[in-house]
N, C-alpha and C positions, 0 to 999 in steps of 0.2 A: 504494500500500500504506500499513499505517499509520503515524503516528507519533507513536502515544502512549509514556509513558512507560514504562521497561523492566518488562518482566514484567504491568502495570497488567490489561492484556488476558489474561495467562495465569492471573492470578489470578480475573478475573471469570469464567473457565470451569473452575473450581477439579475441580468433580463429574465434569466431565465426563472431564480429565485424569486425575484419582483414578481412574475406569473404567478409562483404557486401560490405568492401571498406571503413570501419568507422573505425575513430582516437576513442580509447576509453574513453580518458580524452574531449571529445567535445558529449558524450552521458552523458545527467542528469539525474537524479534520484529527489525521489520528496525530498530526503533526503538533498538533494546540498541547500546552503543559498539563496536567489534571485542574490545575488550577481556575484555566480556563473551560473546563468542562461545564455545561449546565443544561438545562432543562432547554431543548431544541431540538434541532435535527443533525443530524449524522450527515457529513459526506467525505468518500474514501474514493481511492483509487484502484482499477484491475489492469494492472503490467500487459501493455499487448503480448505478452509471450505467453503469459499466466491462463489457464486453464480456470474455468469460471468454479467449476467444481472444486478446484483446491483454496483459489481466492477466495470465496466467500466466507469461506471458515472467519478468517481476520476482520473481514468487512461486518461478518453477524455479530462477531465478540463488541467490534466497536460501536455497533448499532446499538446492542441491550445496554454498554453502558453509557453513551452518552445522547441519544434520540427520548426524547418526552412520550408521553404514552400517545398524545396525539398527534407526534412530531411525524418528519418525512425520512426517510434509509433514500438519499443519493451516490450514485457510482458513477464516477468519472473517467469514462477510456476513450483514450487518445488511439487517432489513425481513424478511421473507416469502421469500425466493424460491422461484420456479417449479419445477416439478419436470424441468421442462425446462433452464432456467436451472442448476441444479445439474446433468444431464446431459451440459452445453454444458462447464461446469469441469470435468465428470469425463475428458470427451475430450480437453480441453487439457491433463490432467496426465498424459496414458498416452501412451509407455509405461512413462514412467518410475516414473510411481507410478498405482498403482490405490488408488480411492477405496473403502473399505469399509464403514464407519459415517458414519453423521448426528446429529447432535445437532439438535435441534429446544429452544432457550428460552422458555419464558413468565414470568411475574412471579414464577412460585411454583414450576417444576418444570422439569425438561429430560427433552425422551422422545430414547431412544435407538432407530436405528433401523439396523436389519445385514438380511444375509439372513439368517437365525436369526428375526427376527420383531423385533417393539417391546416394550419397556419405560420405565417411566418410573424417573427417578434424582430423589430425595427431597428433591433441594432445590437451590436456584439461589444462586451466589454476587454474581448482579447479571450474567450476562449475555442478550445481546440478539441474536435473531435465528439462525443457523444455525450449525453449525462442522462442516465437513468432513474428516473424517479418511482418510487415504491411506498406506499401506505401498510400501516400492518393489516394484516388479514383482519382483526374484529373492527377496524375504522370501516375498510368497504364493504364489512356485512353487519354493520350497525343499523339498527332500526330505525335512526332518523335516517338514513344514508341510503336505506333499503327503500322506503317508504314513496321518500321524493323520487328515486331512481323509476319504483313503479309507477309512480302517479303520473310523472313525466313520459311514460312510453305506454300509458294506458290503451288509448284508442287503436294505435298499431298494433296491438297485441291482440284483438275483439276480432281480428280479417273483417273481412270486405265483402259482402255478397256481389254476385258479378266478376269480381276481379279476378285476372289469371292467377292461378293457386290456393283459390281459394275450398275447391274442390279436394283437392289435398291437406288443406288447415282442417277441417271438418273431420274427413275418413281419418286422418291419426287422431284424433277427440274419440270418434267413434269408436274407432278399434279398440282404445285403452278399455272406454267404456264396456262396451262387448264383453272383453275378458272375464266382467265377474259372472257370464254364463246367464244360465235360465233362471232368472228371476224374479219376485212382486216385493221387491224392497219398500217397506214402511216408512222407512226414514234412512237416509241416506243424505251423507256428510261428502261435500267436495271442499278436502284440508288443502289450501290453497289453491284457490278457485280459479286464479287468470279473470279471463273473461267468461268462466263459467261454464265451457259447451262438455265438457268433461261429465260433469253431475246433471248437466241438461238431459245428456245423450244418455244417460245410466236410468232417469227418470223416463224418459221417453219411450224406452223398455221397458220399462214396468208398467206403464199405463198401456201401451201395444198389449201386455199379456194379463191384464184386469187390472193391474196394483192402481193403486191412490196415494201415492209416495209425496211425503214431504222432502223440500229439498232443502238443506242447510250447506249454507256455503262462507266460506270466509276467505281471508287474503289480508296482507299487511297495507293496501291500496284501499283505501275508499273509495278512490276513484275506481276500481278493480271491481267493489263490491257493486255499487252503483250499475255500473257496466253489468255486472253479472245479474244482479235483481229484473234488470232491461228486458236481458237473452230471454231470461226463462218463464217471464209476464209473456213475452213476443212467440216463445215456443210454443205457450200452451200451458204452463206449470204453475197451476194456480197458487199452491202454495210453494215461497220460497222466502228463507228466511238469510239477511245476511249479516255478517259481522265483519269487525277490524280484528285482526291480532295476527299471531307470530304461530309454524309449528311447535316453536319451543312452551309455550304457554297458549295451548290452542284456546277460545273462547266459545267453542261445544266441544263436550257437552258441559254446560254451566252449570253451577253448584242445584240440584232439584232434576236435572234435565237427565234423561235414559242417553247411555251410548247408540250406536248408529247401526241397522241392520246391514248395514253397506258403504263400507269408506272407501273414498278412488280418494290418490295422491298423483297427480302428474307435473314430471318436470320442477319439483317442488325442494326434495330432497337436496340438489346441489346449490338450494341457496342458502343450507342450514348455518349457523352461524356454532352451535351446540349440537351436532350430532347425538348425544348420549339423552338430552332433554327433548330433542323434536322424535324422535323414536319412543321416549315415554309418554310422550304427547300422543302421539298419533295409535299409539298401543291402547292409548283410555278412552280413544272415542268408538272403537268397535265393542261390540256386545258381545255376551260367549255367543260360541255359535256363529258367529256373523262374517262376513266375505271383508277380505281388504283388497285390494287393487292398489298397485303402487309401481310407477316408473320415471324414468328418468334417460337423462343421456349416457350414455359409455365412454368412458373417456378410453379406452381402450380400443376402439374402433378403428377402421383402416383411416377412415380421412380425421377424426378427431388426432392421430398420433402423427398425420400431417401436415395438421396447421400447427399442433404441438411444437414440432419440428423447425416451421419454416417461418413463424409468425411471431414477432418478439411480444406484442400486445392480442392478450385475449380477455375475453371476460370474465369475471370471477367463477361463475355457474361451470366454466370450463375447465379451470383449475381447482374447483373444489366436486367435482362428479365425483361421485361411489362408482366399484363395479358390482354388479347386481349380487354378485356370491357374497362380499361384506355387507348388503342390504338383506338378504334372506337372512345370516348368521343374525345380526341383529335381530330383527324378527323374530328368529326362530328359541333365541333366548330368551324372550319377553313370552313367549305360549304359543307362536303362531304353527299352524304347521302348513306347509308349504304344499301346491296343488299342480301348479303351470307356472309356466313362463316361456316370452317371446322376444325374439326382436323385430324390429319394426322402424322405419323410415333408414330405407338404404342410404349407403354411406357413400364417401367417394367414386364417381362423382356426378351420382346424382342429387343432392344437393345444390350442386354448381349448376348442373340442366335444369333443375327446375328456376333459378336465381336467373338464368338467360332466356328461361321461359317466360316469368315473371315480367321481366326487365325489356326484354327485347323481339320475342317473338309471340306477343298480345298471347301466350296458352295452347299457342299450335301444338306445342307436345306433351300439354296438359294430359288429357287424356292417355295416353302410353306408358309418361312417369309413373301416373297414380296406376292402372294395372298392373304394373313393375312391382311395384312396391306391394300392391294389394295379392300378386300372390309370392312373394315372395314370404312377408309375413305370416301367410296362412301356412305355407312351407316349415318357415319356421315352428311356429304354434304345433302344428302336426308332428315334428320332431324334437318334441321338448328341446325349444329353444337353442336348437344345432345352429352353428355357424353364428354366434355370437357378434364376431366381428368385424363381419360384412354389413353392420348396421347401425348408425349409430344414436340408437333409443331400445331400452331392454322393457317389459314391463313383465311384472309376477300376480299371481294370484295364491293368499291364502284364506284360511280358514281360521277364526278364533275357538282355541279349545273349550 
């Protein structure tokens, strides 16, 4: 790491600190005396020779003792690197901290680079080459942080009737749904709702085969919930009940209220903040006797350990995925016992085809993708869950003892 003089370095990246909202004399370096240590943020250096994997070790030490709980972990490497190479650092700092922005230097400008998109910052104070910016894992899976994050990307998340892909947003809602088999569920919990069509489509099945199902839906989004109360008025689901809250502290069933004859979780699990508390969460709202349904993505997939690979910025939900075998063990130690399981929504690269479909050819391969995919997972399903990896969404079905 380095050792230049104190602050020398925090000041050549003056812009870039100014962006995150950082004073540059309150960022340390490991170069700074103890004395000068305090309550801020960390910034080190990785040796362009240095192996991200062996650096971080020094860069972590220097993090936990001089970065604030709310402070930022900055890495500063000179030359160019790979986007690979920045990929390689971003795995050796998780889980402790996720990488979110990049700074990029030239003589005259620094481009900023998030998922949000790029921008350039107006001016250089003299630094070179890259600076890695990184939050610890419980700041961007904080409840305020979660909240605004869903509320802000609500309505894109609801799809679009009409629109290309939309046909495909739906059939994986369905299929999860599907999974909990032939049923007249009474009440039925969607623990983390999105926009809802999950517990819609669970509901909608049971009214097709006589049921009169209550639906109880929740999500840390108000605006989620709202959105989801919408769906299921518009389905047809006369009764539907929503709430705010967290898996880790679900708010069904509330203190009086019976557990669920039927809980679906999708895509929910990878944004737990407490895995050990959202699992006992989501273990209390099913009833004895009663079906669970629960999926998520794979981080092990062909194209998820691609972009892994090739993408130095991902989204948290992508670095914090289970693979579905650590999601049944949990389960299965809590009383479940386990029935099926599938995967479902192919992987590399379709994905990408459907994104060009979306994007650029108005849906014309709409139709093909979505049979692709539709027997591909029945495939799967038929052979408990063969071929795992060719897909990258797994979902299971248990049963409460």
């Amino acid at each position: 790491m380095s050792t230049t003089a104190p602050n020398s370095k925090a000041r050549a990246w003056t812009p870039a600190l100014e962006d995150l909202g950082l004073d540059p004399e309150r960022v340390r370096t490991p170069a700074d005396p103890p004395s000068a240590r305090g309550a801020g943020s960390a910034l080190a250096s990785l040796a362009e020779g240095t192996a991200p994997s062996v650096g971080a070790a020094a860069i972590l030490d220097h993090a936990s003792r001089t970065a604030a709980p709310d402070g930022w972990l900055l890495v500063a490497l000179d030359g160019a690197p790979s986007d690979a190479r920045l990929a390689a650092l971003r795995d050796a700092l998780w889980p402790a901290w996720h990488v979110s922005v990049l700074y990029s230097a030239t003589a005259a400008s620094i481009e900023r680079r998030s998922l949000d998109g790029r921008r350039t910052l107006p001016s250089n104070a003299g630094a070179r080459g890259v600076l890695v910016a990184a939050r610890r894992r419980e700041i961007v899976l904080a409840p305020d942080a979660t909240v605004a994050k869903f509320d802000k990307n609500a309505s894109g998340w609801n799809g679009e009737p009409g629109r290309p892909g939309y046909g495909h947003f739906r059939w994986m809602r369905r299929f999860v749904a599907d999974l909990a088999g032939d049923h007249r569920a009474r009440r039925i919990l969607d623990f983390g709702c999105g926009a809802g069509w999950v517990g819609i489509e669970a509901a909608l099945a049971s009214k097709a085969r006589g049921g009169d199902p209550v639906l109880a839906a929740f999500d840390p989004s108000p605006e989620m919930v709202r959105i989801t109360e919408n769906n299921a008025r518009s389905a047809g689901i006369a009764r539907c009940i929503g709430r705010a809250g967290f898996g880790e502290d679900p708010p069904f069933p509330a203190a009086g209220e019976a557990p669920f004859d039927l809980l679906l979780s999708s895509g929910v699990v990878s944004f737990a903040r407490d895995r050990r508390s959202w699992f006992d969460g989501l273990a209390r709202g099913v009833a004895p006797g009663g079906t669970l349904v629960i999926g998520d993505i794979h981080p092990g997939s062909k194209g998820m350990l691609r972009r892994r690979r090739a993408k130095p910025l991902l989204p948290i939900r992508e670095m914090n995925g289970m693979r579905r075998e650590e999601a049944r063990a949990e389960l299965e130690r809590r009383g479940f016992h386990f029935q099926a399981w599938s995967g479902y929504q192919l992987s590399d690269p379709v994905p990408q085809w459907n994104h060009l479909d979306a994007t650029r050819l108005r849906g014309m391969l709409g139709p093909v993708l979505l049979a692709w995919n539709r027997r591909a997972a029945a495939q799967s399903l038929a052979h408990d869950g063969a071929g795992q990896d060719r897909f990258d969404s797994w979902v299971m079905r248990f049963v409460r003892a």
